[in-house]
TORPA-4810 file (N, C-alpha, C, O; in nm, 3 decimals):
<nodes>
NODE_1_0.082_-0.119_0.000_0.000_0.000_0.000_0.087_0.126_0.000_0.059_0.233_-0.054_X
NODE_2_0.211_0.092_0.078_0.292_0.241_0.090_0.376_0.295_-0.043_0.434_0.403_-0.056_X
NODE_3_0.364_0.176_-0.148_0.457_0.216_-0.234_0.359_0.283_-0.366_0.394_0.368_-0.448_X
NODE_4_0.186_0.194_-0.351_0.159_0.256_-0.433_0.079_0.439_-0.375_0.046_0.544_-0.429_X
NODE_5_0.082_0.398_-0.279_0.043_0.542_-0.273_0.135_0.648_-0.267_0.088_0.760_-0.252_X
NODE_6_0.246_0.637_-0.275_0.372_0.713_-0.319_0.355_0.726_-0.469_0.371_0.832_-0.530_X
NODE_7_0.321_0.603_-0.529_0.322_0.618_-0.678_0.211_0.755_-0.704_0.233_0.863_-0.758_X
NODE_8_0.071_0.695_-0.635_-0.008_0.847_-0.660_-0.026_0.957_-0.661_-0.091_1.021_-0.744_X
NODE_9_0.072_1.021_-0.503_0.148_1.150_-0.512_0.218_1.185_-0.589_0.234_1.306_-0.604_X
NODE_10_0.288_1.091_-0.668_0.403_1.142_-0.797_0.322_1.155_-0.904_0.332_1.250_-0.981_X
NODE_11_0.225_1.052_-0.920_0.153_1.116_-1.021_0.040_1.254_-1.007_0.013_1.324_-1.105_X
NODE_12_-0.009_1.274_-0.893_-0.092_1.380_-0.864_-0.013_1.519_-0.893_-0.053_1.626_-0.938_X
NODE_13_0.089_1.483_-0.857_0.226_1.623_-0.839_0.218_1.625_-0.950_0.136_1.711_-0.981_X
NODE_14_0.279_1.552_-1.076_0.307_1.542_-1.184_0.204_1.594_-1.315_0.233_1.642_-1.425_X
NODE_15_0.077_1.564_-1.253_-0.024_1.566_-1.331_-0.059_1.735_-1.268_-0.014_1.817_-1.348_X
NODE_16_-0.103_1.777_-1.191_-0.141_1.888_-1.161_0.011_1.947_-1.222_-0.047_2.005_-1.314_X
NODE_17_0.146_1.978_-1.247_0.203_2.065_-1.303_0.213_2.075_-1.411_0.254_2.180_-1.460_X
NODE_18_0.172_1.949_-1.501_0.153_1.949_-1.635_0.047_2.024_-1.669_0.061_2.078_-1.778_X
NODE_19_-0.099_2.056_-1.592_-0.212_2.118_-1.622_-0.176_2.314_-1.579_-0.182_2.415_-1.649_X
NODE_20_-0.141_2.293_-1.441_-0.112_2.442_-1.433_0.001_2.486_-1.388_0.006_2.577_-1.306_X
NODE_21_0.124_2.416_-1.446_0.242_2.499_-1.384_0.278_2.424_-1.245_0.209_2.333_-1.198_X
NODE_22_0.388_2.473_-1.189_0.464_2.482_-1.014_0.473_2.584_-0.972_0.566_2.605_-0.895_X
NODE_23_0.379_2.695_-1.006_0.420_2.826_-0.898_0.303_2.840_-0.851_0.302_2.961_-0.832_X
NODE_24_0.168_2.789_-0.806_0.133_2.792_-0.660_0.120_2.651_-0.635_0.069_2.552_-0.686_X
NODE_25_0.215_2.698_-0.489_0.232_2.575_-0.453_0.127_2.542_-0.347_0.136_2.434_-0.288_X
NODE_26_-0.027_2.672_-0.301_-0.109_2.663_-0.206_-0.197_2.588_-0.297_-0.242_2.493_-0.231_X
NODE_27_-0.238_2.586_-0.401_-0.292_2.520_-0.519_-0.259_2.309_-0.537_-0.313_2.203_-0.568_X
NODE_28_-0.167_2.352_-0.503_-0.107_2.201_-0.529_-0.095_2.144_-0.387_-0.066_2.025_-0.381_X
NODE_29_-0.110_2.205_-0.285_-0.122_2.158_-0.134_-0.277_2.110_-0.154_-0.313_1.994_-0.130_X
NODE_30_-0.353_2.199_-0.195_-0.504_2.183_-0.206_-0.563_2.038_-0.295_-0.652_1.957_-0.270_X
NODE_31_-0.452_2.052_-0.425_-0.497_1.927_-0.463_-0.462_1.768_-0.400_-0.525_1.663_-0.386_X
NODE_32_-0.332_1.815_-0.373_-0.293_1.677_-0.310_-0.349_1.638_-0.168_-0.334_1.531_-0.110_X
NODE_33_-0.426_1.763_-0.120_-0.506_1.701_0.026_-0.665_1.610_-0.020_-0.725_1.522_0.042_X
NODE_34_-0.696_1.677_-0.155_-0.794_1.579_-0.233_-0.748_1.472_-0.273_-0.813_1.368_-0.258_X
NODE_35_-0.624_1.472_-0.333_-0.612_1.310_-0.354_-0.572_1.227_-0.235_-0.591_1.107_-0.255_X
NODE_36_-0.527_1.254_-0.127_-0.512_1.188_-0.037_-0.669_1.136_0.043_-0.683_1.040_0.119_X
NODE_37_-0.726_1.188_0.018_-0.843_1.135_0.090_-0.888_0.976_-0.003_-0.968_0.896_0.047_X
NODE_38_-0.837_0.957_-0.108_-0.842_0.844_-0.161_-0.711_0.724_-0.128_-0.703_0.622_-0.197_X
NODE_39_-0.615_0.753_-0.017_-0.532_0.674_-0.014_-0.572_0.549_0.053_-0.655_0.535_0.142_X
NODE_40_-0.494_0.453_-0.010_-0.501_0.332_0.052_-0.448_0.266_0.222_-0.328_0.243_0.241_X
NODE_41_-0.534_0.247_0.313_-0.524_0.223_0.443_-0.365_0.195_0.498_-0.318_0.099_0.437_X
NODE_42_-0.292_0.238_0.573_-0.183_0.173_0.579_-0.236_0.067_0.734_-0.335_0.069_0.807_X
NODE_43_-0.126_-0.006_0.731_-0.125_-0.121_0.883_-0.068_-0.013_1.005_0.041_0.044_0.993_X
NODE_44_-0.156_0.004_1.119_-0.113_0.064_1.192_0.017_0.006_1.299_0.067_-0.105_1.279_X
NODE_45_0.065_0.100_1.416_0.115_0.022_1.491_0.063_-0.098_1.574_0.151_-0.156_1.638_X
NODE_46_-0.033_-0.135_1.582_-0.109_-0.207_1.665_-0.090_-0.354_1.574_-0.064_-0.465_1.621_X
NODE_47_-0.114_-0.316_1.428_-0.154_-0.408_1.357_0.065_-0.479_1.335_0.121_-0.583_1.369_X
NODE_48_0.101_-0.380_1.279_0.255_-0.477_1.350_0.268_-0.554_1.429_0.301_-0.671_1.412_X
NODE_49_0.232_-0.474_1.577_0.322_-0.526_1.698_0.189_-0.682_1.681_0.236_-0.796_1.676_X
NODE_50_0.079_-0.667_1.677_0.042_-0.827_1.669_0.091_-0.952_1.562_0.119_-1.069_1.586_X
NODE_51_0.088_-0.870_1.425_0.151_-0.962_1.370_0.315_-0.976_1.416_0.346_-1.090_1.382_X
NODE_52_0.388_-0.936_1.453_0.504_-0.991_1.491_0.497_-1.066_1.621_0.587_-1.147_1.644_X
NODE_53_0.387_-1.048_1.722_0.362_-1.161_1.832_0.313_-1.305_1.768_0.351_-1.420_1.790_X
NODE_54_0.250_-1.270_1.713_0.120_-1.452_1.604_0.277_-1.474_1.581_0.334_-1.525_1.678_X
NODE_55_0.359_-1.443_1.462_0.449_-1.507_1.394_0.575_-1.574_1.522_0.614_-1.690_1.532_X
NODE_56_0.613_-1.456_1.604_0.660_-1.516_1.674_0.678_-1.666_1.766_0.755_-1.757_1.797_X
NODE_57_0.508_-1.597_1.786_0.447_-1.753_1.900_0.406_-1.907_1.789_0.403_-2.029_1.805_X
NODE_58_0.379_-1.806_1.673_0.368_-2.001_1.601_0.552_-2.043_1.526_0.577_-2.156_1.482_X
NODE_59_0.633_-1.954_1.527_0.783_-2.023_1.538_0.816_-2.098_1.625_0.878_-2.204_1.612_X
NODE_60_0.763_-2.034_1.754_0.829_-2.066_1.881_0.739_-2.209_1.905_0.764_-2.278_2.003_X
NODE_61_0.669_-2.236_1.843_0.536_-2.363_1.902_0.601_-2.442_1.786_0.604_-2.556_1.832_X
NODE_62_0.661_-2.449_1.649_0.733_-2.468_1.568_0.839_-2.545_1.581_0.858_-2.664_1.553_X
NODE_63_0.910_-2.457_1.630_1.101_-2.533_1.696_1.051_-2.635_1.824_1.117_-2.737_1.842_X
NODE_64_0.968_-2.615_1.887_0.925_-2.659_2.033_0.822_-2.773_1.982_0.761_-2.828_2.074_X
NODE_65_0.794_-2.815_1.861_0.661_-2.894_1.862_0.550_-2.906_1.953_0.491_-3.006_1.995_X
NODE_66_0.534_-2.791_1.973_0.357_-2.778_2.082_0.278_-2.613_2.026_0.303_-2.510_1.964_X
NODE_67_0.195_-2.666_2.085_0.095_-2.589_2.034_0.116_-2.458_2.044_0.203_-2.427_2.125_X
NODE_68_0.055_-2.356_1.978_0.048_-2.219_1.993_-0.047_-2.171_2.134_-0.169_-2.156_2.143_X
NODE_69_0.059_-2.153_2.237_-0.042_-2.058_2.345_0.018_-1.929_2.410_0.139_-1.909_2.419_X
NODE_70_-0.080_-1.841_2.455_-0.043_-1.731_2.484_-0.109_-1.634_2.586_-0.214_-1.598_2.533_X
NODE_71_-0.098_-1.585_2.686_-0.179_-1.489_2.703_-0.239_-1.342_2.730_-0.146_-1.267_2.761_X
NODE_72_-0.312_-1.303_2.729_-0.379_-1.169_2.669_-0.229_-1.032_2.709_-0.224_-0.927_2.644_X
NODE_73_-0.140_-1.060_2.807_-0.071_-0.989_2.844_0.077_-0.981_2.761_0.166_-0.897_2.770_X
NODE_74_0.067_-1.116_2.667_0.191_-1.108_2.595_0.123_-1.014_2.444_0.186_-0.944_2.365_X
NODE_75_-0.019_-1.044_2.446_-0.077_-0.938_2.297_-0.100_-0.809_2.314_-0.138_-0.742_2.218_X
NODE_76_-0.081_-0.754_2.433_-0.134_-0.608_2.455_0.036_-0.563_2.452_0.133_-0.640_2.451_X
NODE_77_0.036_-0.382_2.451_0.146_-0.279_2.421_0.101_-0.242_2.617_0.161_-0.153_2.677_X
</nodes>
C-alpha cells in the first residue's frame, strides 16, 4: 500500500504541473489534500506489533513442537 500510494502522489504532483504549472504551490497543497483522501489504508502500529507476536508464538510452538499458546498480556502494548 505504501509504495503505491507514493506512486499516486508522484503522479498527482506530476499531473497537476503538467495542467497548471509549479508556482502555486497553495494550489497544489489543495490538490494533493484531495487526492489523499483516496489513499489506501496503511497497517497501523497495533496491527505490527500483533503480527510480529502470532508469527513469533507459532515459530516458537514450531522449533518446540507444541501448540500455539499465549496470554492476553503477551498481545497487549
Amino acid at each position: 500500500a505504501f509504495a503505491k500510494n507514493c506512486h499516486k502522489h508522484q503522479v498527482a504532483v506530476e499531473d497537476f504541473e503538467a495542467l497548471f504549472g509549479d508556482d502555486d504551490p497553495e494550489a497544489l497543497a489543495e490538490h494533493l489534500a484531495e487526492t489523499n483522501k483516496n489513499k489506501l489504508p496503511y497497517a497501523t502500529d497495533q496491527d505490527g506489533f500483533e503480527s510480529v507476536v502470532i508469527t513469533a508464538k507459532a515459530n516458537e510452538a514450531i522449533n518446540s513442537g507444541t501448540r500455539v499458546e499465549w496470554d492476553e498480556s503477551e498481545y497487549s502494548l
